[in-house]
Steps between C-alpha positions, in 0.01 A plus 500: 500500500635686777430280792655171321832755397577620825442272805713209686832555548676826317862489652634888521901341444847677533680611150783322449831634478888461357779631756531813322098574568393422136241290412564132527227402215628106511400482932194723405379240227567185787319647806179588277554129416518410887223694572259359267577100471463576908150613456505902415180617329656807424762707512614834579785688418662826550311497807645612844667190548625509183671872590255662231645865584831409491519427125452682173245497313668312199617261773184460657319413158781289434422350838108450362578380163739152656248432747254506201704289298597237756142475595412347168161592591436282790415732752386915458795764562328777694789781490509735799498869367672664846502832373461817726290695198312528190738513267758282615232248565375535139843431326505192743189334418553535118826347541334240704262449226734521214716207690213272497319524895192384532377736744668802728520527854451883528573705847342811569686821509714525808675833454225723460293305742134547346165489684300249444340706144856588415540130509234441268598754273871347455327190419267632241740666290783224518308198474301558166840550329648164617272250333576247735297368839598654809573394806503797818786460693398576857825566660423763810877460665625623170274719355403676863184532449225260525232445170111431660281237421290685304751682317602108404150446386461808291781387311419207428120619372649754295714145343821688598621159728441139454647443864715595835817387659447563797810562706397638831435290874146742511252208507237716498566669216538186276158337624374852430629507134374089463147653573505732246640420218349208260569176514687512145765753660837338557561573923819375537694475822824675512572389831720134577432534859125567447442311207271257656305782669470689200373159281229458770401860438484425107823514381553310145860475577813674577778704347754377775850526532561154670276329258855586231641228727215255552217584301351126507476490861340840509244341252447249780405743745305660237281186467481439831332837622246475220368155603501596834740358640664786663678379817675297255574800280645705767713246639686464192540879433586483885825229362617841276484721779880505545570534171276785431633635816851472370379618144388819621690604765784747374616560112209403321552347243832382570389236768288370164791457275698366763253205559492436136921447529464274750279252362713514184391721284699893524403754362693755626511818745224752571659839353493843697384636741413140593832343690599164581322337781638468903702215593172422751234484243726297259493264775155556552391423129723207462396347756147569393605371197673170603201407687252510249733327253533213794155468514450481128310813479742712291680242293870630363551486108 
């Protein structure tokens, strides 16, 4: 059940907003629309591109329970649970669960910075009390410290995961996880610039940022690398190199919400401490923008 729930293309997407930073439920409802009739196979939420921290938690299940409800069902909503600890992360994934998700997205603690059996621990007594699958959110650059292969494994033995994102560029350490885990386990790439490398080291999909924008032709690429036709693949995740590059370059996710504006569809400004981006990567990301529009890559609404 697992592996046909989360695999393919999960866009992590940007929370929209009104000018006063409120929740603009009415732009939320239209780009979970975009994403899926583009070809989403999931979603997720209250992610970090969707400013998870930034919100309350009534405005963060309030976040889960639209996305559920303009879903319709079509696609899973795996709801990122960003929380630093226990307890916070508790009151998150019931929330999550009570709003209708599918699944959570669950980071390890990044306060107290665990060992690898502190790691294990947190999962053991969180996980149980969710009573929904679980998906580890392997996030090194945020969480400073990095979870082993084998710690992955164990977790997934002891039925504590049902998968990975994997955001880190440490090849190595994703073909390490692909060896041991089972082939039921849900490896997902978290990665848009290694997405292809990560799907010929076993990746079922990816929870990618870009893919909010163009999740069909990321289900191209997809395809491609599993038949084996990977010089193809990479050349046309090579095509989104400038817009990744303008994606991710300063203000994250701002850069994301302002690629949404300009192919018609707002949805507002990142809120603090994220700021508005340079008058350099604007140009950079609209030209990114316009060219992939051009070429009928990214079409406008």
């Amino acid at each position: 059940m697992a592996k046909a729930m989360f695999r393919g293309l999960i866009p992590a997407f940007p929370t929209p907003l009104n000018a006063d930073g409120t929740l603009d439920e009415d732009s939320l409802a239209r780009i979970v629309d975009y994403q899926i009739v583009r070809g989403a196979s999931g979603l997720v939420p209250v992610g970090g591109t969707g400013e998870a921290n930034s919100f309350s938690l009534a405005v963060r299940r309030r976040i889960v329970e639209v996305t559920v409800a303009a879903t319709a069902g079509r696609v899973p909503v795996l709801a990122g649970v960003l929380d630093p600890g226990l307890g916070g992360a508790l009151e998150s994934g019931l929330a999550y669960r009570e709003a209708g998700a599918d699944g959570l997205m669950v980071i390890p603690p990044y306060y107290a910075r665990p060992d690898q059996e502190g790691t294990v621990r947190y999962f053991r007594a969180l996980v149980p009390m969710l009573r929904l699958p679980v998906v580890f959110y392997d996030n090194p650059y945020r969480t400073g410290m990095v979870t082993l292969p084998a710690t992955i494994a164990q977790l997934e033995r002891e039925g504590l995961i049902v998968g990975m994102k994997a955001s880190s560029t440490d090849l190595y350490h994703f073909a390490q996880t692909a060896r041991l885990v089972s082939d039921r386990f849900c490896l997902l790439s978290g990665q848009d610039t290694l997405f292809v490398e990560q799907v010929m080291l076993g990746a079922m999909g990816g929870v990618l940022t870009s893919a909010s924008l163009l999740p069909g032709y990321w289900h191209e690429v997809q395809t491609l690398a599993e038949d084996g036709h990977v010089k193809q693949a990479l050349a046309l995740q090579g095509r989104l190199h400038p817009l990744m590059d303008a994606l991710f370059s300063e203000q994250f996710p701002e850069a994301v919400r302002r690629a949404f504006a300009l192919i018609g569809l707002p949805i507002g400004r990142s809120l603090p401490p994220v700021g508005p981006l340079s008058a350099a990567a604007e140009e950079r990301l609209a030209e990114a923008v316009r060219q992939l529009v051009e070429d009928g890559t990214l079409g406008p609404l």
